[in-house]
SETORKE-441116 format. One record per atom (N, C-alpha, C): x, y, z. Coordinates in steps of 0.05 Angstrom, whole numbers, padded with zeros to 5 digits, always signed. Atoms other than C-alpha are relative to their C-alpha. Last residue first. Layout:
// SETORKE-441116
XYZ/...
END
This chain:
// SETORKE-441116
+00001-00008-00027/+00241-00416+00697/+00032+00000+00004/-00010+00015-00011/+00220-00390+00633/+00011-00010+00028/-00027+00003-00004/+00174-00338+00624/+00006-00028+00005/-00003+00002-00031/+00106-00347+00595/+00034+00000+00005/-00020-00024-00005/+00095-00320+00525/+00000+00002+00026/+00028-00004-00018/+00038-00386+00516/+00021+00036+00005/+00027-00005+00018/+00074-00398+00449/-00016+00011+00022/+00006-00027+00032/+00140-00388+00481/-00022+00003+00001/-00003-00028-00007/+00120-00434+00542/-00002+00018-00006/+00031-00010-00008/+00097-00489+00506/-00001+00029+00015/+00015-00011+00022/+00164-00490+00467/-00029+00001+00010/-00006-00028+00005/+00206-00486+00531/-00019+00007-00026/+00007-00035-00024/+00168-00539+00558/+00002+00016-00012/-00013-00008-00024/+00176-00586+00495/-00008+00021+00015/-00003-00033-00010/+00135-00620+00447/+00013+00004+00024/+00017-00013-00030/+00144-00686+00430/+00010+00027-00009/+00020+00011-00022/+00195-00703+00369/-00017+00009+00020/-00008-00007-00035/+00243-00653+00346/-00020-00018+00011/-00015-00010-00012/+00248-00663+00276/+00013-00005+00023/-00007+00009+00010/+00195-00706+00255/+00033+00004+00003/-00001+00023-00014/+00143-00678+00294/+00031-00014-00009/-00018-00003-00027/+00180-00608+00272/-00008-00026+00014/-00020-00010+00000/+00161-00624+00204/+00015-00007+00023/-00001+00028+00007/+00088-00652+00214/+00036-00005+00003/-00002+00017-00024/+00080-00584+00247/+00002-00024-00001/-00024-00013-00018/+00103-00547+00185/-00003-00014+00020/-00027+00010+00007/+00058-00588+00143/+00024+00008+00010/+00001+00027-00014/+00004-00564+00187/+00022-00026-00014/+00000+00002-00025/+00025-00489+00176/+00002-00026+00008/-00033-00007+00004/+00029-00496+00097/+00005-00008+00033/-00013+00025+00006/-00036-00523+00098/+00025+00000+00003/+00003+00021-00013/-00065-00463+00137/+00001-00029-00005/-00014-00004-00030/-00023-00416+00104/-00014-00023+00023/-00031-00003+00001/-00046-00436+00034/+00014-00006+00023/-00005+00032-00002/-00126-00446+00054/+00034-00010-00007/+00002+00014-00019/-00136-00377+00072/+00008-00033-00001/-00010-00011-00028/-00092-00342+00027/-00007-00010+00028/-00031+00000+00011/-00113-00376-00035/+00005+00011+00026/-00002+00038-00012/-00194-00382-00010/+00028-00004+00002/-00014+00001-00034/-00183-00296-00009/+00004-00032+00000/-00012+00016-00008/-00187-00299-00088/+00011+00006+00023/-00002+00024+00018/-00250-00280-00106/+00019-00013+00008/-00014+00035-00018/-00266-00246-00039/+00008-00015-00029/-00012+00016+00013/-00264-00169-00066/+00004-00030+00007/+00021+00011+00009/-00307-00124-00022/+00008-00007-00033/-00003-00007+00022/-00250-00071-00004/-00023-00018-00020/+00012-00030-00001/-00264-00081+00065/-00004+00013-00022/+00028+00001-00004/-00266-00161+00056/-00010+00035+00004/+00013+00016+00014/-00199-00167+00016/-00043+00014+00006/-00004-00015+00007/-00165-00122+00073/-00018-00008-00030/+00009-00021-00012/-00182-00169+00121/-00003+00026-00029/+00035-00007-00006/-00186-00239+00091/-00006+00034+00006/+00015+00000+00028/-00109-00222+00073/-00030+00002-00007/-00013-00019+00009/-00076-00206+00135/-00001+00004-00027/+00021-00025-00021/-00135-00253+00169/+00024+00028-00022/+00028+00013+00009/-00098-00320+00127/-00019+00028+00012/+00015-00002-00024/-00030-00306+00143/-00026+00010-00016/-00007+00021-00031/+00036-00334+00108/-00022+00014+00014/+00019-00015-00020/+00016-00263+00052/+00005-00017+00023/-00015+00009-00039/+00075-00270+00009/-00014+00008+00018/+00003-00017-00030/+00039-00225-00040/+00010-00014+00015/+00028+00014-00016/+00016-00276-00105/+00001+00020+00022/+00020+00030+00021/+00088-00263-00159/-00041-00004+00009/+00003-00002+00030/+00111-00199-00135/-00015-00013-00027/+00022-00024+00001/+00112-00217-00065/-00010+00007-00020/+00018+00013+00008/+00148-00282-00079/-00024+00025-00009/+00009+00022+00019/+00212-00257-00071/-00030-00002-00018/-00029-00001+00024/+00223-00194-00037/-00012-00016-00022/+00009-00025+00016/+00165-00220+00003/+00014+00004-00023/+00030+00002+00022/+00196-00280+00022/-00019+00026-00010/-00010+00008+00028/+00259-00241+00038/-00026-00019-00013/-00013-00015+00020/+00221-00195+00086/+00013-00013-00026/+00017-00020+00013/+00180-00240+00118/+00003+00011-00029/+00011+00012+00014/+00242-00286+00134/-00022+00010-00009/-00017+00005+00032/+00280-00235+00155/-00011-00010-00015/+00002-00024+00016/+00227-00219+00215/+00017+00006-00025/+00026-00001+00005/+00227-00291+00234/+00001+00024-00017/-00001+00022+00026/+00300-00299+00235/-00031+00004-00008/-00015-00007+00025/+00302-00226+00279/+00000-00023-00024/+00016-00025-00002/+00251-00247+00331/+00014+00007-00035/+00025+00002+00026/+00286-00310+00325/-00007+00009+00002/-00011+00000+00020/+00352-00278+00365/-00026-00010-00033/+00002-00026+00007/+00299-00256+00422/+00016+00000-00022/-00016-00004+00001/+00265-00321+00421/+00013+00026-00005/-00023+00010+00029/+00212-00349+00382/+00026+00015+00010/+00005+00023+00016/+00151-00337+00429/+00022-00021-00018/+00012-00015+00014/+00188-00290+00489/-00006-00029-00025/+00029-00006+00002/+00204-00321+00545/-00018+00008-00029/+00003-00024-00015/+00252-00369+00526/-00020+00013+00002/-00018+00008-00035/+00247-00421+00471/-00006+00030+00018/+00018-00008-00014/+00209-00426+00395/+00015-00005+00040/-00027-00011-00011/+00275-00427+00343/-00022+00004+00026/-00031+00008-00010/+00239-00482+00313/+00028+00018+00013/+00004+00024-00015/+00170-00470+00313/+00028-00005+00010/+00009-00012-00025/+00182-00399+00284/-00003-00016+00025/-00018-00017-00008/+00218-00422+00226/+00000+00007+00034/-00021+00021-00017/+00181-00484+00217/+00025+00025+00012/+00009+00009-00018/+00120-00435+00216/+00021-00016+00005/-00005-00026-00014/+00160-00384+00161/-00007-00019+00033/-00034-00014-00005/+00183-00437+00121/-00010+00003+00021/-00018+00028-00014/+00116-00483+00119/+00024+00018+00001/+00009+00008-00028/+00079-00412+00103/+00010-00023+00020/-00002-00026-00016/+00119-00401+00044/-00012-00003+00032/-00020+00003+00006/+00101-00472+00010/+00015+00021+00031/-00011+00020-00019/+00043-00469+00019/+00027+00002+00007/+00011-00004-00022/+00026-00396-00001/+00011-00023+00014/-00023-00023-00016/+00079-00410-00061/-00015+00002+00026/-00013+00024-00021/+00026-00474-00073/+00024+00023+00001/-00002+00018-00024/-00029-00430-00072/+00025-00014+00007/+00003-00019-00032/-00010-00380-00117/-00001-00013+00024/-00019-00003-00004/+00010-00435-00170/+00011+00017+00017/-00012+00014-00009/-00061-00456-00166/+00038+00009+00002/+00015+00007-00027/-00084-00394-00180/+00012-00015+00018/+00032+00020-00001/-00039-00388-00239/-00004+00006+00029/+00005+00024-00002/+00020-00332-00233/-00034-00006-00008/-00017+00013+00008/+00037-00266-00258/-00003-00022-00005/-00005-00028+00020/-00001-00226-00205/+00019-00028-00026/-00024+00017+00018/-00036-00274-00154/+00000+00026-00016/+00010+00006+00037/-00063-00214-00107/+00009-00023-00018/-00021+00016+00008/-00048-00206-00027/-00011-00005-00025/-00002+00016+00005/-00085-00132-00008/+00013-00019-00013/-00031+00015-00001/-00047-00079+00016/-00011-00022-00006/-00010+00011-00026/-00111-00036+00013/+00017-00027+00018/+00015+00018+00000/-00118-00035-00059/-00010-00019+00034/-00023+00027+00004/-00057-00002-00075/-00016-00020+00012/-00024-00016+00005/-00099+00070-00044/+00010-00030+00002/+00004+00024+00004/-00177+00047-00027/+00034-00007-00012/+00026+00026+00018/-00188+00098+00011/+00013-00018-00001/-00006-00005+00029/-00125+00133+00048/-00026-00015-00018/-00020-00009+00008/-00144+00143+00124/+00005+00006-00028/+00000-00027-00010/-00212+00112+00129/+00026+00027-00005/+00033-00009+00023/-00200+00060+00081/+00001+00028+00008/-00013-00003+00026/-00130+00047+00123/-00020+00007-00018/-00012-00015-00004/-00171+00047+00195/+00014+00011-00029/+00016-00018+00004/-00221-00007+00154/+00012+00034+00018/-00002-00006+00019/-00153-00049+00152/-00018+00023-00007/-00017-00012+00013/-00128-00048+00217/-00013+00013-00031/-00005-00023-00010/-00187-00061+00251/+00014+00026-00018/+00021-00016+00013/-00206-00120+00206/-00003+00035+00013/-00005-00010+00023/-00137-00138+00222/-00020+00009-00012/-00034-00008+00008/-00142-00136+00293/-00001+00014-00023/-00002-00029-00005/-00212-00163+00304/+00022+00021-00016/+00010-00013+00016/-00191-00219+00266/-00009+00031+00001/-00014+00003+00028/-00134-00235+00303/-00024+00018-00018/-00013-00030-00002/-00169-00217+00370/+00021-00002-00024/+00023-00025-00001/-00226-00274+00346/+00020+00028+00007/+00021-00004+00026/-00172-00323+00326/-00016+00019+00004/-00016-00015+00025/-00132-00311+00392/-00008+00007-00014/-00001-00029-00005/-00198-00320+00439/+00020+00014-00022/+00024-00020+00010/-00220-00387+00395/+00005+00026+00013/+00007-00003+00023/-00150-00418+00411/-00017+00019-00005/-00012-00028+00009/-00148-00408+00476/+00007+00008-00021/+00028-00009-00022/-00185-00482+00500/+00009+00033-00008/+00023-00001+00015/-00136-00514+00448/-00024+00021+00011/+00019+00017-00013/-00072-00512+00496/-00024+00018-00025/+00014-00026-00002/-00008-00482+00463/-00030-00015+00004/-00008-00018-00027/+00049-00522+00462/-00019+00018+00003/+00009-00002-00029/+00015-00585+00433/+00019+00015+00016/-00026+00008-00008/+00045-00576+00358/-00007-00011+00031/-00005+00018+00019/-00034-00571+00326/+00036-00011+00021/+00020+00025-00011/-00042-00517+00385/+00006-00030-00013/-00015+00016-00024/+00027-00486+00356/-00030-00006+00022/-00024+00017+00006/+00007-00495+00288/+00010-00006+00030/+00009+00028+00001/-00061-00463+00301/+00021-00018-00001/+00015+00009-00022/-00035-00406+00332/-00015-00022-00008/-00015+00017-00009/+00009-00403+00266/-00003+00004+00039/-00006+00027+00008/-00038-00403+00219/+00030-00013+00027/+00018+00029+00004/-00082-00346+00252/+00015-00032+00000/+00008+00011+00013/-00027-00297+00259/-00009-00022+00005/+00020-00026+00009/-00011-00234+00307/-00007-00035-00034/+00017+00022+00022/+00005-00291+00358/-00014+00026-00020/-00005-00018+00034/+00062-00246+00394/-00017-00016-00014/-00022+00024+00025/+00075-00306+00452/-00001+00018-00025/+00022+00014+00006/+00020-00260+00504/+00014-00018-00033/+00020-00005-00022/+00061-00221+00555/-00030-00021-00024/+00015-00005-00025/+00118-00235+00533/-00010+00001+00014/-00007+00031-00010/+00124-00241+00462/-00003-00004+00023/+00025+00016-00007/+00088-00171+00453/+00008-00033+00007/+00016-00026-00004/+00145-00113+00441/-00021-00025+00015/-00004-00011-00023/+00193-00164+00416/-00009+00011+00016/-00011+00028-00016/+00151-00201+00377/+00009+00008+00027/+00022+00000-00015/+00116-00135+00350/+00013-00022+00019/+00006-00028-00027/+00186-00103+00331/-00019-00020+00021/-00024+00003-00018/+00212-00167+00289/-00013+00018+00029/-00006+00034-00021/+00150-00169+00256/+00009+00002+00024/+00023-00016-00016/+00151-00087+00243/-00005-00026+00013/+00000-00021-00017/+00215-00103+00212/-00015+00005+00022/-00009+00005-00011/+00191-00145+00160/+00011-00001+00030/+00013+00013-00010/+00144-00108+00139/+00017-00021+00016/+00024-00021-00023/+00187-00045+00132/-00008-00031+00014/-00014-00018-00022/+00234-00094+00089/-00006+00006+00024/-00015+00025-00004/+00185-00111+00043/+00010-00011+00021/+00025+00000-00009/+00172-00036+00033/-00003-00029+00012/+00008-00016-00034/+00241-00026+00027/-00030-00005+00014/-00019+00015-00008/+00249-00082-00036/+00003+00014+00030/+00021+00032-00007/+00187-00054-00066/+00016-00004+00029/+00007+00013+00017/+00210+00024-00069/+00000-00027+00009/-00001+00022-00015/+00188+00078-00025/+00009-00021-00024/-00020-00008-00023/+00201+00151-00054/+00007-00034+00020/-00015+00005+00008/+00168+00123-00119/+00027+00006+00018/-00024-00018+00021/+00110+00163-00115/+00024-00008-00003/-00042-00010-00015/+00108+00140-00033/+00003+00018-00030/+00013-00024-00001/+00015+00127-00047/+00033+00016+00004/+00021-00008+00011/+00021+00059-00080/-00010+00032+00000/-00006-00008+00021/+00080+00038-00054/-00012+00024-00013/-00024-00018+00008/+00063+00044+00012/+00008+00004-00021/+00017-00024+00000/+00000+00000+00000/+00017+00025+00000/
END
């Protein structure tokens, strides 16, 4: 959406970047006091992983959506409809070839997050930074091609203010396959779940 309104003062590869960035920030900023779950697919990954108890599910999901349906009708308000309200688009690609970068992309980012998941904070204060790279270079990347969206509400949202659903199913069903092939991953990996990874996800200190 920065692009869209910078004139050329912002270009992709910073904007990208930004998002990245702003990851890294919230983790830090929110790991803590509530594991940083600003995405759907991967509060289900770590219920699906058993560090994160089922019964707290349905509150995340609902302050997820909140959230981004917050965010996005704030951005209407602010700039209309300006780059389409950051919505995730195939551009380039097939449908199907959107989806399976969504899979694809979303199995990084969740084994990413699963696997550096320790200490208090969800992923760590050095994964704060692997997480928030990984944004940014899938973006970079893929952005171009579908949006590198890895989150299913950061696409429904901006989609549904702008009263466009054709292709939200790609964003929702991407990240949440991608996610559970990420947790098949780390079974495979790391076996059982561990303290320190129920901890993270719950953003409880360690002892």
């Amino acid at each position: 959406m920065s692009l869209a309104i910078s004139h050329g003062q912002i270009s992709y590869g910073m904007a990208k970047l930004a998002s990245g960035l702003a990851v890294s920030a919230v983790i830090y900023f929110m790991g803590a006091v509530s594991g940083a779950h600003i995405n759907p697919a991967v509060t289900l990954a770590f219920a699906a992983r058993g560090n994160f108890p089922w019964a707290r599910v349905p509150g995340y999901l609902i302050a997820q959506v909140v959230g981004g349906l917050a965010a996005a009708y704030f951005l209407r308000v602010l700039l209309g409809n300006a780059g389409q309200l950051g919505a995730s688009l195939p551009s380039r690609v097939s449908l199907g070839t959107a989806l399976a970068l969504e899979i694809v992309l979303t199995a990084g980012l969740v084994n990413t997050i699963l696997g550096t998941a320790s200490g208090a904070r969800n992923i760590g204060p050095n994964g704060a930074l692997a997480v928030g790279f990984y944004v940014a270079l899938s973006g970079i990347w893929a952005g171009p091609l579908e949006g590198a969206s890895m989150n299913p509400i950061r696409s429904f949202a901006p989609d549904l203010v702008r009263g466009d659903l054709s292709t939200t199913w790609i964003y929702l069903v991407g990240p949440l396959v991608g996610a559970m092939i990420a947790v098949g991953f780390e079974w495979i990996l790391k076996g059982r779940p561990t303290r320190e990874g129920a901890r993270a996800a719950r953003g409880e200190e360690t002892e």
